[in-house]
matplotlib code that plots the C-alpha trace (Angstrom):
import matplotlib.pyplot as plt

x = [-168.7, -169.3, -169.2, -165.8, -163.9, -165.4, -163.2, -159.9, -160.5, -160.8, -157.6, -155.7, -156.9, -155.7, -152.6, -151.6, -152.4, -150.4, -147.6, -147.8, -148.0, -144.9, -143.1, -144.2, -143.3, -139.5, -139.3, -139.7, -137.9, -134.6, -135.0, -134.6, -133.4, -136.1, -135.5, -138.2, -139.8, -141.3, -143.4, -141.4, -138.5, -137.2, -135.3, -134.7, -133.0, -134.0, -132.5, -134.0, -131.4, -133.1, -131.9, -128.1, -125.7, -124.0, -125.9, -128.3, -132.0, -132.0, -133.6, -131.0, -131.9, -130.6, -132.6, -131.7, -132.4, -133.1, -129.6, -127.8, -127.4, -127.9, -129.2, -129.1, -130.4, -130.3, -132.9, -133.4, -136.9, -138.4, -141.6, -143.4, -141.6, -142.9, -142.0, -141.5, -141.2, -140.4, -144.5, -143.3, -140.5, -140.2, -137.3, -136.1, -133.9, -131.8, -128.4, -128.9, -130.6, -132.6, -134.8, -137.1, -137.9, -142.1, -141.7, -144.2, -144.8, -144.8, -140.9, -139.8, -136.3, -134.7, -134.1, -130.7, -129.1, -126.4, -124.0, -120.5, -120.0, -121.3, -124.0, -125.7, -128.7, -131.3, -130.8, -126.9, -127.5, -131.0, -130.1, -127.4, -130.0, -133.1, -134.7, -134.5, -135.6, -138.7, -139.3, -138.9, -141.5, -144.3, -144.5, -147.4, -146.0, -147.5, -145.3, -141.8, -141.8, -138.5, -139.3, -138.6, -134.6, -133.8, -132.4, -134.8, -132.8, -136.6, -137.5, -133.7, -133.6, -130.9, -129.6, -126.0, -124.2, -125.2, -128.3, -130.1, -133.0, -135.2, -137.3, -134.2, -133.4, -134.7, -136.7, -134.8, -131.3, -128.9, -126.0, -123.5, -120.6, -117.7, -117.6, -114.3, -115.8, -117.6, -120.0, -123.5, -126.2, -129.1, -132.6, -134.1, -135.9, -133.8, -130.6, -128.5, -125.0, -122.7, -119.6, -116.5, -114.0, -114.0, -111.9, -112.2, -109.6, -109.2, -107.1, -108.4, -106.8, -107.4, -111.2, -114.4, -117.7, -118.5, -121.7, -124.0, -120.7, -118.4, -114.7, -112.3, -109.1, -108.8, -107.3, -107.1, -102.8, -100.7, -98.8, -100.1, -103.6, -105.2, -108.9, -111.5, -114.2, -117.6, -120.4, -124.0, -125.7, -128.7, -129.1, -126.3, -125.0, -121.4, -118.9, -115.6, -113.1, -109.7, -106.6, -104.9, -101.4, -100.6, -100.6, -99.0, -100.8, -98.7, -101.2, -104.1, -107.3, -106.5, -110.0, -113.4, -114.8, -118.1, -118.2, -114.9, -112.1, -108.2, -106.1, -102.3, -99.6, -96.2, -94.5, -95.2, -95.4, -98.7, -102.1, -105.4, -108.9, -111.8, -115.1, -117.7, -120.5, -119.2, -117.3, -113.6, -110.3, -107.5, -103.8, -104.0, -100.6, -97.5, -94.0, -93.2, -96.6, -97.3, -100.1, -103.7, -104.7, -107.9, -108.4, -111.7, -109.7, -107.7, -103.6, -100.7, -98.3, -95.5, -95.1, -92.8, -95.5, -98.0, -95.5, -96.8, -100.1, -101.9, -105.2, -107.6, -109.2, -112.4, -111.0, -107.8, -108.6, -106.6, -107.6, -104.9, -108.0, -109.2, -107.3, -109.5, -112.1, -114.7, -116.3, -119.5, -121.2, -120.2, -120.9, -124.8, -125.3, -123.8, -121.4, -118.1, -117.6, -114.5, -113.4, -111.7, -109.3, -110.3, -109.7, -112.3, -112.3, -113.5, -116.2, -117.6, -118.8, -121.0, -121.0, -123.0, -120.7, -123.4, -121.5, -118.5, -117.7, -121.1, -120.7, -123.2, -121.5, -123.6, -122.0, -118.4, -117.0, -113.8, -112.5, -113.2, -112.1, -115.2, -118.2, -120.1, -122.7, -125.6, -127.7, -127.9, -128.0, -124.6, -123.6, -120.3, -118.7, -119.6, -117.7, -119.6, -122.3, -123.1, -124.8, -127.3, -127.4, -129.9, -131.3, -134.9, -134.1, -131.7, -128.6, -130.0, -128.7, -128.8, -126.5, -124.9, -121.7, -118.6, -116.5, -116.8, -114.6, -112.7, -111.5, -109.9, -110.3, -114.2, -115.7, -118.9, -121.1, -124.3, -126.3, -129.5, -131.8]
y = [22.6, 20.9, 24.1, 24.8, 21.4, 22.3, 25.3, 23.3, 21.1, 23.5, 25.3, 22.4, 21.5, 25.1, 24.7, 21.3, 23.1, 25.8, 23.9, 21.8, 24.8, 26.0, 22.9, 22.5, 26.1, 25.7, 22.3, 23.4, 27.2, 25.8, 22.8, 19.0, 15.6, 12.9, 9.1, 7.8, 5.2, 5.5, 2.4, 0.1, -0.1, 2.8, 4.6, 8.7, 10.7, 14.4, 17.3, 20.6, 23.6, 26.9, 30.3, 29.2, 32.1, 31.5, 28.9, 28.9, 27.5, 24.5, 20.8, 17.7, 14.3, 10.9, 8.2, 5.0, 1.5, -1.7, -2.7, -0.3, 2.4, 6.1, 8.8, 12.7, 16.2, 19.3, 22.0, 25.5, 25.5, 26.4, 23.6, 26.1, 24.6, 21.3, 18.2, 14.5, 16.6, 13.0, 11.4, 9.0, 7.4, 5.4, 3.4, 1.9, -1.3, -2.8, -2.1, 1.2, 1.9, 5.4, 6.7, 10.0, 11.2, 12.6, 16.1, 18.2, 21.5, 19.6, 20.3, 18.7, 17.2, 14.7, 11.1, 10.2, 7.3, 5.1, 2.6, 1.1, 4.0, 6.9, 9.2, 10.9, 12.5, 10.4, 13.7, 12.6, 9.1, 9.0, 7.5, 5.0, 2.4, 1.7, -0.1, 2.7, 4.7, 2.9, 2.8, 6.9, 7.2, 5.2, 7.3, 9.8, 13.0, 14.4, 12.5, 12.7, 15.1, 14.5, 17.5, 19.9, 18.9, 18.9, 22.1, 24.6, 27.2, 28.8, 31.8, 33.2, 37.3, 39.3, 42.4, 44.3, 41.6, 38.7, 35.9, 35.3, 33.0, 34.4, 31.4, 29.8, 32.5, 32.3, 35.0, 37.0, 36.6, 39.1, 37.8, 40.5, 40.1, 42.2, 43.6, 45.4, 48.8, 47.9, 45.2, 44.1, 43.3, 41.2, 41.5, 38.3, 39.7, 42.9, 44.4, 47.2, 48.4, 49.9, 51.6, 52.2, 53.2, 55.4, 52.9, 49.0, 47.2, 44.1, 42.6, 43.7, 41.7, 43.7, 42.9, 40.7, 40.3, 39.7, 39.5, 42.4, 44.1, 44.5, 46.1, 47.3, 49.4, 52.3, 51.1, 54.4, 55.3, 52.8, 53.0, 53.4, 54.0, 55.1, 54.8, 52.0, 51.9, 49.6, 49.3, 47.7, 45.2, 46.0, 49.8, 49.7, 53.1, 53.7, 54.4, 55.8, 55.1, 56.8, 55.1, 57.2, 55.5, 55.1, 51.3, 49.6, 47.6, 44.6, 44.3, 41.4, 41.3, 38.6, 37.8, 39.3, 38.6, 40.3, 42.4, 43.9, 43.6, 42.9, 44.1, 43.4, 45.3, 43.5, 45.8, 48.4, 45.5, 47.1, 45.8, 47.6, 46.9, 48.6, 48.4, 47.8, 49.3, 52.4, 53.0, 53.5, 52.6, 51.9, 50.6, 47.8, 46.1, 46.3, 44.4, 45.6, 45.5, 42.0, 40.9, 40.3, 36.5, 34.6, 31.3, 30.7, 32.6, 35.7, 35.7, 36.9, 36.1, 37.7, 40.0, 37.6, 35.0, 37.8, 38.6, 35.0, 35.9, 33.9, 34.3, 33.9, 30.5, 29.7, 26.5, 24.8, 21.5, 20.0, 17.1, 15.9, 13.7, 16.6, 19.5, 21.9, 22.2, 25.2, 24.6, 27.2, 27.4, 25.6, 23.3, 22.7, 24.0, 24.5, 22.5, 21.0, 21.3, 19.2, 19.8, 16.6, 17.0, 15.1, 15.0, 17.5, 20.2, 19.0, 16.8, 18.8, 16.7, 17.9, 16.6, 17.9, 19.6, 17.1, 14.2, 15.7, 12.0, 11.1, 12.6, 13.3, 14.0, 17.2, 18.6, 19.2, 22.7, 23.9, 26.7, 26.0, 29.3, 30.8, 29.1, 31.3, 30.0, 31.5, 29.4, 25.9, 27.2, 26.9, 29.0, 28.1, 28.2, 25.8, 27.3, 30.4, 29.4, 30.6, 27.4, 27.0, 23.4, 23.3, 20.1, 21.9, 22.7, 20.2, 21.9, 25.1, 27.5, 30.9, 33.5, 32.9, 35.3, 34.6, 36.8, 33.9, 31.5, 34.6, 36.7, 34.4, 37.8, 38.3, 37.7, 36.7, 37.3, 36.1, 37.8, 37.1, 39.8]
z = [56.3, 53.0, 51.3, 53.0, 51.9, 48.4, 48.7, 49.8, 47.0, 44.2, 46.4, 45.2, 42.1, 41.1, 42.9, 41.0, 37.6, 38.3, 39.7, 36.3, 34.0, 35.9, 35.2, 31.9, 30.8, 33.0, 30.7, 27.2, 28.0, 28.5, 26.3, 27.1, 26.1, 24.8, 23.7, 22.4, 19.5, 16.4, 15.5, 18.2, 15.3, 15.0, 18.3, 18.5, 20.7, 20.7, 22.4, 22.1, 22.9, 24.0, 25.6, 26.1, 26.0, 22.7, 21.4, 18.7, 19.1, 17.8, 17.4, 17.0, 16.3, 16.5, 14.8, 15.1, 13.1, 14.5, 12.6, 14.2, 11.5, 13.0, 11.1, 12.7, 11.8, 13.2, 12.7, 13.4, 12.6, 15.9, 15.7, 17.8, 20.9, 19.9, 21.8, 19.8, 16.2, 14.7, 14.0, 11.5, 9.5, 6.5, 5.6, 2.8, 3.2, 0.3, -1.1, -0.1, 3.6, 2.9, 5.5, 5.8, 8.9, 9.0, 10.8, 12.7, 11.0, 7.9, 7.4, 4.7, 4.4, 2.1, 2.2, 3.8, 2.0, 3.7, 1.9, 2.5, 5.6, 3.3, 4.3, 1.0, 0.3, -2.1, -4.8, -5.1, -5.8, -7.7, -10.5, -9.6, -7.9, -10.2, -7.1, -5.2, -7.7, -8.0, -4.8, -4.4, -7.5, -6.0, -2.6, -2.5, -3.3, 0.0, 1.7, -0.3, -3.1, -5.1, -6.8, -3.9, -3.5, -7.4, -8.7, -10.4, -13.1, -14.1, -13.7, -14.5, -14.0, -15.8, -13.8, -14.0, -16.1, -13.2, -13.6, -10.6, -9.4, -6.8, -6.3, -4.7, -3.0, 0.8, 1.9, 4.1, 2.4, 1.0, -1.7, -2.9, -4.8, -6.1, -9.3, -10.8, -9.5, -6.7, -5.4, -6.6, -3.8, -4.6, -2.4, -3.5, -6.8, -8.0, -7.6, -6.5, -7.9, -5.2, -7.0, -4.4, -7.3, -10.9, -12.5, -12.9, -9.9, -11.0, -7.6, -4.1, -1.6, 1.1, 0.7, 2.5, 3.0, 6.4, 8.1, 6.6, 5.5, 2.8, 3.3, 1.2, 1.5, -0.8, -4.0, -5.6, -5.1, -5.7, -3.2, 0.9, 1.6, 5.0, 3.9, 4.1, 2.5, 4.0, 2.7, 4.4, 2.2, 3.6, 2.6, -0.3, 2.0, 2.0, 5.3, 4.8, 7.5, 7.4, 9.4, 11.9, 10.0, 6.1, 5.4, 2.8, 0.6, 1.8, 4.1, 5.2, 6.5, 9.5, 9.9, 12.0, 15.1, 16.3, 13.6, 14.1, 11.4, 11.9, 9.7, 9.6, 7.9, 7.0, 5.7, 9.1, 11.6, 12.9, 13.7, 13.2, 15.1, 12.4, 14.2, 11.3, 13.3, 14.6, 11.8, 13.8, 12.9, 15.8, 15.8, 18.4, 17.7, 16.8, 16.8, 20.6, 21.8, 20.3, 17.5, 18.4, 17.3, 17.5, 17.1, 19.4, 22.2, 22.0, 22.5, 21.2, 18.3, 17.2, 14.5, 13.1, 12.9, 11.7, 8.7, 7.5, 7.1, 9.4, 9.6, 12.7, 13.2, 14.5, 15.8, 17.8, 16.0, 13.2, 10.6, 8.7, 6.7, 4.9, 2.6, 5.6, 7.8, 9.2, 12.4, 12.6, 16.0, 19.6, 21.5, 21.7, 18.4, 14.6, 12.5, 10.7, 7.1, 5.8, 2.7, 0.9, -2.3, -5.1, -9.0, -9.6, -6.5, -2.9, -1.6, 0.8, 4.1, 7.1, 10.2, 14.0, 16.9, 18.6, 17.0, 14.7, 13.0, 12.0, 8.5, 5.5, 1.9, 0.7, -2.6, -4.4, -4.6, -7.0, -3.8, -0.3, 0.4, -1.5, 0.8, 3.3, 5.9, 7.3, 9.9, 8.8, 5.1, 3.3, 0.0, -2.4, -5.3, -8.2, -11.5, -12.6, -10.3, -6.3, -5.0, -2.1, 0.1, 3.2, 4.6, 3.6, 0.1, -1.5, -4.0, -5.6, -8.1, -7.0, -8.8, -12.4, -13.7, -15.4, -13.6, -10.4, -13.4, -15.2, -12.0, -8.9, -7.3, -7.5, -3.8, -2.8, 0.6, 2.1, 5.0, 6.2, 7.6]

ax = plt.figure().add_subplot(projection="3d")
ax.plot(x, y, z, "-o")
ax.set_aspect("equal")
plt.show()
């Protein structure tokens, strides 16, 4: 009998472990929402975002001050399905109010400054504060190295009339650009010229990087053309696609979703749908049938309204604050970037979809046009320079060429493997 009730107790026992295994696995496989405290002063809210159709895996944060003053992040560093990735936090409290969040993993971010309703990162105001500045150069470098978010130019390689830096260069990431024959792809440490044309084309406007793809139409007649040419950054292999129509070279790439290209012709009134993947061209639209348009749903403008050039949208939203605006992502995951005029080009500020008016000042940029994102790493244009901002690595110089200040025309991608 004794032996029996043994039995129903180990019965059990196994049951409850199971039973919590189960709920602990269900818990962190479709993410959750934490509030918690770091050292009784400090308040966070976490919310981890797993396995949501169209939704990228992600971390976000808000960390709150006993004053009152929030400070958020966003990661998609996966923390190996971590729960509370906040251990610690040190703050700094003066005319600026700094504070650096301690991550599991030992991710290492940048101090976040806040001042008169301005969000900055400590490497765009070092300097400016000597207090601050003292108080940065007395933390043990294990903790905060400033070092890690200032820009590095060592190391320089010389390759096909660009300078690159492949120490700034993430691992995984692709960066082409367009050269007058062609494009130039860069794997991290070397480099690969792709030559479309025979002669130097100095205006292709009916050229993009998207994705792991660059497309261009056929600049070779002046005239019509009916060919594309794509090419895959990752293999430097060329595709070309031939039109079932001439098109005139009055003609504009509308914009891509899922890897699929729109092209519009004014001068025909005709729309064309080139699949990137498969490598097929199709007319989709035309001034009877009506002109595909995107703008986070599909509809349909007129060709009218097409003849305007408008291009797709990844967003309904306006904000008549800022010159423009990119929203990359959705709901539960991804970002705003607002692009604000001043004297010399456009402060460029970041904000959460989590919490779109909580913004951080990252960098300045001279053409908002020219900036490409991939993940929660953002590249632009900076002169002759292709810069790199993540909240891991601080501003970075990656490529170096003076045909990104001498040609408005030259065109730069960024893909990542």
């Amino acid at each position: 009998m004794v032996s029996y009730k043994r039995y129903i107790r180990f019965f059990f026992v196994i049951l409850i472990v199971l039973i919590l295994t189960f709920c602990c696995v269900h818990f962190l496989s479709k993410g959750y929402t934490n509030n918690y405290t770091v050292k009784n002063d400090y308040s966070v809210k976490e919310i981890y975002t797993k396995d949501e159709q169209n939704e990228h895996d992600n971390y976000y944060l808000e960390i709150k001050t006993k004053d009152g003053i929030t400070y958020n992040y966003q990661f998609y560093h996966k923390f190996d399905n971590n729960n509370r990735i906040v251990d610690d936090v040190i703050y700094y409290d003066d005319e600026y109010q700094c504070l650096l969040p301690l991550l599991k993993d030992d991710v290492k971010v940048d101090f976040v400054c806040y001042k008169d309703g301005v969000y900055e990162n400590y490497q765009k105001v070092a300097g400016v504060d000597e207090d601050l500045d003292a108080y940065i150069s007395k933390l043990d470098k294990k903790i905060y190295d400033p070092k890690m978010f200032k820009d590095d130019e060592t190391n320089a390689k010389e390759e096909n009339k660009i300078t690159y830096y492949p120490k700034n260069i993430p691992d995984d990431y692709i960066i082409a650009l367009s050269t007058l024959k062609g494009i130039v792809i860069i794997f991290n440490d070397a480099t690969k010229n792709v030559d479309i044309f025979d002669e130097d084309i100095y205006k292709r406007e009916i050229s993009a990087f998207n994705e792991n793809y660059y497309i261009t139409a056929d600049y070779s007649d002046n005239q019509n053309f009916r060919v594309f040419y794509v090419v895959d950054l990752t293999t430097g292999k060329e595709k070309i696609l031939k039109a079932p129509d001439n098109i005139s070279f009055d003609a504009y790439i509308q914009g891509f979703v899922n890897h699929k290209a729109y092209v519009y012709d004014v001068n025909n009134e005709k729309q064309y749908e080139i699949d990137l993947d498969k490598g097929e061209i199709k007319a989709i639209g035309s001034a009877s049938r009506g002109i595909s348009y995107y703008d986070g749903k599909w509809s349909y403008i007129t060709s009218v309204k097409a003849n305007n050039r408008i291009l797709f949208k990844t967003s309904k939203e306006t904000y008549t604050n800022y010159a423009s605006f990119d929203k990359i992502g959705n709901k539960l995951s991804g970002f705003y970037y607002f692009y604000e005029k001043k004297e010399d080009g456009y402060d460029v500020y970041r904000s959460f979809v989590q919490w779109k008016k909580l913004k951080r000042k990252l960098f300045n940029t001279d053409d908002y046009h020219k900036i490409d994102f991939e993940e929660d790493y953002v590249f632009y244009k900076d002169g002759d320079t292709i810069k790199m901002y993540s909240d891991y690595t601080g501003i970075k110089t990656v490529v170096k060429t003076s045909e990104l200040s001498f040609n408005e025309n030259t065109l730069f991608g960024v893909y990542k493997k």
